[in-house]
C-alpha positions as CSV (number, residue, x, y, z in Angstrom):
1,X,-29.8,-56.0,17.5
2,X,-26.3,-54.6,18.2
3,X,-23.6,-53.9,15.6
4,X,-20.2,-53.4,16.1
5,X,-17.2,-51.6,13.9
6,X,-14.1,-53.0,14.2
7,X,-11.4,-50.3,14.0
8,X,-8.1,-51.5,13.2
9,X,-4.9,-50.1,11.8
10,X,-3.2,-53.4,11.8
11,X,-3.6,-54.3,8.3
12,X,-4.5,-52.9,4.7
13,X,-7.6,-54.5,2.4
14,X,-8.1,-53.6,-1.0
15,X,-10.2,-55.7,-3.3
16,X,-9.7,-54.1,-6.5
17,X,-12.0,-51.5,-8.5
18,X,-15.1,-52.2,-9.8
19,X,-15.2,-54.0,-12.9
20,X,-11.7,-54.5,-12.9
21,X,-10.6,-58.0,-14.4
22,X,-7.6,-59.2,-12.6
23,X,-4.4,-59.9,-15.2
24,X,-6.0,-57.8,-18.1
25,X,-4.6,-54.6,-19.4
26,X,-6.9,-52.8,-21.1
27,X,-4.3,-49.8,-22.2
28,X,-0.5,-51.5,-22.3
29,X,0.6,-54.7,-23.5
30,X,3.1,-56.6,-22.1
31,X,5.8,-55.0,-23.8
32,X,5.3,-51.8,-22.9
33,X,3.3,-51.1,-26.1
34,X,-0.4,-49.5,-26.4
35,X,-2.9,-50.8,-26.8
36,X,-5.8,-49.0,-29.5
37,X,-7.9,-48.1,-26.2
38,X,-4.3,-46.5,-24.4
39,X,-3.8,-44.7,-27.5
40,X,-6.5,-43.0,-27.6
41,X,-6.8,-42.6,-23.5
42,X,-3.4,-40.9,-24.1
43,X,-4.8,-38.7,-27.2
44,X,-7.7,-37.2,-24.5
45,X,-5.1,-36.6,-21.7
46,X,-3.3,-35.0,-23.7
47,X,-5.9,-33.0,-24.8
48,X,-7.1,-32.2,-21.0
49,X,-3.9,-31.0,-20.7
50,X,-3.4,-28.5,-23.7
51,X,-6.9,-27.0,-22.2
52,X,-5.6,-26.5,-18.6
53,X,-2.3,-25.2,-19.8
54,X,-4.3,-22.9,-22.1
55,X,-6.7,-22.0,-18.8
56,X,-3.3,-21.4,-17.1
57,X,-2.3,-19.1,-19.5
58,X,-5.0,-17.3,-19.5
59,X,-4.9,-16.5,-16.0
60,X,-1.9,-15.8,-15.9
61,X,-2.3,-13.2,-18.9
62,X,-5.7,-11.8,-16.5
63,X,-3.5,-11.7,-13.4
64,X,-0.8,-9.8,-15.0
65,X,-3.3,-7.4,-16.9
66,X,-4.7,-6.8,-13.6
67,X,-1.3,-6.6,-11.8
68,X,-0.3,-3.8,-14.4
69,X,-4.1,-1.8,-14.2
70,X,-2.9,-1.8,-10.4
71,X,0.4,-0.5,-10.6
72,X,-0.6,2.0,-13.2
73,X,-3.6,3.4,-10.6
74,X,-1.2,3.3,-8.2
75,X,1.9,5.3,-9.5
76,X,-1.0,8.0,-10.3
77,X,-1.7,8.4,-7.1
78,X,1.7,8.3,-5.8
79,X,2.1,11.2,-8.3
80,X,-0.8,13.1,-7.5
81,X,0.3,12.5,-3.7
82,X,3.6,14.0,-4.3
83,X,1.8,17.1,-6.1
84,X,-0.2,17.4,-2.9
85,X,2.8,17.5,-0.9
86,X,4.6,19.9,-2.7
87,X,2.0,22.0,-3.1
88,X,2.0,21.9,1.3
89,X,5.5,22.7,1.0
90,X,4.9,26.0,-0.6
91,X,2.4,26.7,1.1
92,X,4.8,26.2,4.5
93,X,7.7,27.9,3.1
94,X,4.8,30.9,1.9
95,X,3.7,31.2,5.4
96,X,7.0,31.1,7.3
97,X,8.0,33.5,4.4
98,X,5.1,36.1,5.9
99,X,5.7,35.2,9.4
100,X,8.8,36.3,8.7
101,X,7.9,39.3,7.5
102,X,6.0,40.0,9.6
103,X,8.7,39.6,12.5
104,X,10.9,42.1,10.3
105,X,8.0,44.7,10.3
106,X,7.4,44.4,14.1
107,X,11.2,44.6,14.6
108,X,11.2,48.0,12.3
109,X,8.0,49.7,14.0
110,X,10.2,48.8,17.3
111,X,13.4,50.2,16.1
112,X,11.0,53.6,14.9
113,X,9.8,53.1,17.9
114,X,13.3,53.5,19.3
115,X,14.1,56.9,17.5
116,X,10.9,58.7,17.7
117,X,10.7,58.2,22.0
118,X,14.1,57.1,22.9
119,X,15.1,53.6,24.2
120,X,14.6,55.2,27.7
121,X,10.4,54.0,27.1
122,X,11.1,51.0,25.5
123,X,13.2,50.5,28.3
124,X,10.8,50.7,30.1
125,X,8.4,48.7,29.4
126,X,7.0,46.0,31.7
127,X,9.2,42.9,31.3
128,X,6.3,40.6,31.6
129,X,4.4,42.0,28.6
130,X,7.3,42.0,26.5
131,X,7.9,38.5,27.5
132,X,4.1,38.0,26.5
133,X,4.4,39.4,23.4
134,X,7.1,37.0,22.2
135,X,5.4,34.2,23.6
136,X,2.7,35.3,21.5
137,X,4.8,35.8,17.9
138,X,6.7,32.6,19.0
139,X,2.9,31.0,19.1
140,X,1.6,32.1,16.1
141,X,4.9,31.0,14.1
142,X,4.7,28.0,15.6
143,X,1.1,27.6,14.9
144,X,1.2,28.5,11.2
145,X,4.2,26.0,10.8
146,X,1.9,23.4,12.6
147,X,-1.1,24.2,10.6
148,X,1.2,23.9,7.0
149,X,2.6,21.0,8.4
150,X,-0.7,19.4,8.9
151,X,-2.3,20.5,6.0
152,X,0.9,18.4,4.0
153,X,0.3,15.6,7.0
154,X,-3.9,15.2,5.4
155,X,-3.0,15.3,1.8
156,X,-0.2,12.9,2.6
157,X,-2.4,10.2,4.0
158,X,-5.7,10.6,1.8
């Protein structure tokens, strides 16, 4: 036994719901009117309605609650953050402060240096050491900015 579907878009068929009594209005008379039964059909979708506007509210209210518990986390880190940072600022501006020093000491010793031997001995000194020896300062500064800088860099992104 074969069956076959006919698919066809070429026309529309409804036959009505079920029980559904064809010319009778169960919730508006003809003028326009209620009926007892639309009355109180109205009364429970209205009702239905005050509870899903209530359920709106409420969610609303919970989403806001939420929204502001968020922002308030938030801002506290962002604050403690910004502490963070700072504090890798000082200690960036305390460490070039030292390197600095530092520099100013060598530069005295040099100068001492200078007045106790003559400049004909630092004159003399191989080029290529002294050229090493400000990579080497250069490096160190460099590297203590680097390391401040990356200390700031961690807090920043933790």
């Amino acid at each position: 036994m074969e069956y076959r579907i006919n698919y066809s878009d070429d026309y529309l068929e409804h036959h009505g719901v079920l029980g559904m009594k064809w010319g009778v209005r169960r919730y508006q008379n003809e003028d326009g009117t209620l009926t007892p039964e639309g009355k109180s059909r109205l009364a429970k979708d209205s009702k239905k309605l005050e509870k899903r506007q209530n359920q709106a509210e409420k969610a609303q209210t919970k989403y806001a609650n939420r929204l502001d518990r968020f922002n308030r986390v938030n801002n506290k880190r962002f604050f403690r953050n910004e502490d963070r940072v700072d504090r890798a600022a000082d200690r960036l501006s305390r460490s070039n402060s030292n390197l600095s020093r530092q520099l100013n000491r060598a530069n005295k010793f040099y100068k001492k240096m200078e007045k106790r031997y003559g400049k004909e001995l630092t004159s003399n000194l191989d080029p290529t050491l002294v050229k090493k020896g400000e990579m080497f300062i250069t490096a160190s500064m460099s590297a203590g900015v680097m390391a401040s800088n990356m200390n700031a860099f961690n807090y920043r992104n933790r």
